[in-house]
Structure formats: structure tokens, C-alpha cells
C-alpha positions as CSV (number, residue, x, y, z in Angstrom):
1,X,-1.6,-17.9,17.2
2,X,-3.6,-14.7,18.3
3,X,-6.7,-13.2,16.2
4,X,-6.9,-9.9,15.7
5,X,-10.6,-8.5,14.7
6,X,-10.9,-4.6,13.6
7,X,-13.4,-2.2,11.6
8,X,-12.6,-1.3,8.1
9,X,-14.8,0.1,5.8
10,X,-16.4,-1.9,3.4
11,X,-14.7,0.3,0.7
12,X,-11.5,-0.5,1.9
13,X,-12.0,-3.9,2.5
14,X,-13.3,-4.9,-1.4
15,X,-9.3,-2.6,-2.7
16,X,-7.5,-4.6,0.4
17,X,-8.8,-8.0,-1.3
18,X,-8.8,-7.2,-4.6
19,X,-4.9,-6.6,-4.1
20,X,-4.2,-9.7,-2.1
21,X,-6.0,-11.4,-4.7
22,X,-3.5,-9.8,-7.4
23,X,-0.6,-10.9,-5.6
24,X,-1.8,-14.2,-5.1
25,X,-2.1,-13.7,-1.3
26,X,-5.6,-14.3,1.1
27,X,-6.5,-10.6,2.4
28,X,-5.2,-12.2,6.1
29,X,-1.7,-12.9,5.0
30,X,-1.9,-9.3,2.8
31,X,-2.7,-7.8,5.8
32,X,-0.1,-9.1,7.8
33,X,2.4,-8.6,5.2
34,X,1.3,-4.7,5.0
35,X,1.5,-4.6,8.9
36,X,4.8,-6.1,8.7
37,X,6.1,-4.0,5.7
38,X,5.1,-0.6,7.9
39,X,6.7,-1.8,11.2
40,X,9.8,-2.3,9.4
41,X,9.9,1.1,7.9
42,X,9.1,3.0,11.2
43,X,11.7,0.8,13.2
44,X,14.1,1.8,9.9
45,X,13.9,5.4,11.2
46,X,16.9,7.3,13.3
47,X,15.7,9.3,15.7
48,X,18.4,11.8,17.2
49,X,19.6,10.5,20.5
50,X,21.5,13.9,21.6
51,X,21.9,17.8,20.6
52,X,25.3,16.2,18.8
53,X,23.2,14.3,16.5
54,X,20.9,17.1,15.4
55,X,24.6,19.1,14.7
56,X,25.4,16.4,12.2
57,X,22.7,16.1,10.7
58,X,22.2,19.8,9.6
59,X,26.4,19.6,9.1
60,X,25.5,16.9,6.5
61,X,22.3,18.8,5.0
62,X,24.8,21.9,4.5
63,X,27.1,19.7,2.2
64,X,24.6,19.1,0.3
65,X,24.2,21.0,-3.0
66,X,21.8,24.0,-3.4
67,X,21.6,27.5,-3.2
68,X,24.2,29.4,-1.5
69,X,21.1,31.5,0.3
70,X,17.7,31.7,0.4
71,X,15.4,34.1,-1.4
72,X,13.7,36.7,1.2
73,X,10.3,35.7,1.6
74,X,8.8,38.4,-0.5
75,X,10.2,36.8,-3.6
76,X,9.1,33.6,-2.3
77,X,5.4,35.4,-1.9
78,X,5.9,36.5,-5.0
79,X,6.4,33.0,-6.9
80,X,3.5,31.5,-5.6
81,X,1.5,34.8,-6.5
82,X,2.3,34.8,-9.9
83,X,2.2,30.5,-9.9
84,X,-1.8,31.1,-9.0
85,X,-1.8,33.6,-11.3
86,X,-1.0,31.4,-14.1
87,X,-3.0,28.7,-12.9
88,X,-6.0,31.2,-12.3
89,X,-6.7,31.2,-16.3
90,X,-6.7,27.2,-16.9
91,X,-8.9,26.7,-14.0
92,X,-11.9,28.9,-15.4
93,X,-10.9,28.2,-19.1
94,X,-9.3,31.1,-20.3
């Protein structure tokens, strides 16, 4: 069996163990069940192989439901203005 050593913050370490220690686990085999978790997600992904690919993939996101068109971008601009605008009176307490 190999040994791995890295640097972690002390911080990160005490959350790492105190977890482990929540699911019953020693913060070695947590770690190496996070590792594992995260390689399997990545290797999960689909990356598109070919132009053809891509073309399905934005045939399939145009089935999807949703607006027919977007807004222009001045209405988008717009939105967020008045969204800060809004936001603009809880933040100093008005």
C-alpha cells in the first residue's frame, strides 16, 4: 500500500476529522472515500468527442422548455438595476 503525505491547513484538518468522526470513519479512510467519491464524478462526466456531439447536445437543450426568445440585454440590464435597487434599501436599513 502507498502513503500519501500532503499540507492542509490546520483549519481544515480539525472539519475533515470532526466529519470522519461523525460517520464513524478514521480521517484516512474519510479521506480516501472523498478522493474516491470526486474521481468518480469527474470520470461520470461526457466530454464531446466531435462537432456532431456538441449539435445534439444544444438540439436536446432546445427541446427543453423555456422561453421562446430571449429578452434584449437592456431589459436584462434593467432587472438587475432595479434587483440592486431593491436590495440597496435593506442593506443600509431603510
Amino acid at each position: 500500500m502507498a502513503r500519501a503525505q500532503f499540507v492542509i491547513s490546520d483549519e481544515d484538518r480539525d472539519q475533515f476529522a470532526q466529519q470522519a468522526r461523525r460517520e464513524g470513519l478514521t480521517l484516512s479512510a474519510w479521506l480516501r472515500s472523498a478522493a474516491r467519491e470526486r474521481l468518480e464524478d469527474r470520470q461520470r462526466l461526457e466530454l464531446f468527442q466531435s462537432t456532431v456531439d456538441l449539435e445534439k447536445f444544444f438540439m436536446a437543450c432546445d427541446i427543453l422548455d423555456g422561453p421562446e426568445t430571449e429578452p434584449e440585454w437592456d431589459k436584462h440590464l434593467s432587472a438587475i438595476a432595479e434587483s440592486r435597487r431593491r436590495n440597496a434599501g435593506k442593506l443600509i436599513g431603510k
